[in-house]
N, C-alpha and C positions, 0 to 999 in steps of 0.2 A: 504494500500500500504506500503511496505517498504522501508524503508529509504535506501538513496543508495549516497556515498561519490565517485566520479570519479576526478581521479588526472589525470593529462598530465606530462610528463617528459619529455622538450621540448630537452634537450640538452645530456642527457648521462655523467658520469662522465668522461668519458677517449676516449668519441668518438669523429673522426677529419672528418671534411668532406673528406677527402679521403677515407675515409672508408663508409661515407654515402652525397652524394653532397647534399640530401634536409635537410642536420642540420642548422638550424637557425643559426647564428652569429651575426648578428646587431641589434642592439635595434629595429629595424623597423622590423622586421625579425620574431624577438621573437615575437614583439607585436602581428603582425598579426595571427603568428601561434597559440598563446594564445587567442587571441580573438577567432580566428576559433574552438579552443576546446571547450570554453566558450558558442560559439555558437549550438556546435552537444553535452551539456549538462556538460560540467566539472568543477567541482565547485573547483579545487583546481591547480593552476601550481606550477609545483617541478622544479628548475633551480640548474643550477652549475655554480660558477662561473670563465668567462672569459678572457685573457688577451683580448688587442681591435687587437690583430692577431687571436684570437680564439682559441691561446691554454690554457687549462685547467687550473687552480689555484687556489691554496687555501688562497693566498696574498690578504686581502681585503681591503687596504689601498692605 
């Protein structure tokens, strides 16, 4: 069998829920949808991160 690496990229770098209403936002949010990939096989989640309004940032302090 081959080896096979499957990421999730829960969040998008520039994507706002108005452009997509199911993007995660909340830490309970993200978990979940991480678990759920975790569970249909994804060994890896790729995130970006958030201000806690949900928009984008590269501020990580």
């Amino acid at each position: 069998m081959e080896k096979l690496v499957i990421t999730c990229a829960l969040t998008g770098s520039l994507t706002s829920r108005a452009q997509n209403p199911a993007l995660p936002h909340t830490p309970e949010e993200l978990a979940n949808d991480a678990y759920a990939c975790y569970e249909a096989g994804a060994t890896m989640i790729h995130l970006h991160a958030r201000m806690p309004d949900g928009t984008p940032t590269l501020n990580f302090v």
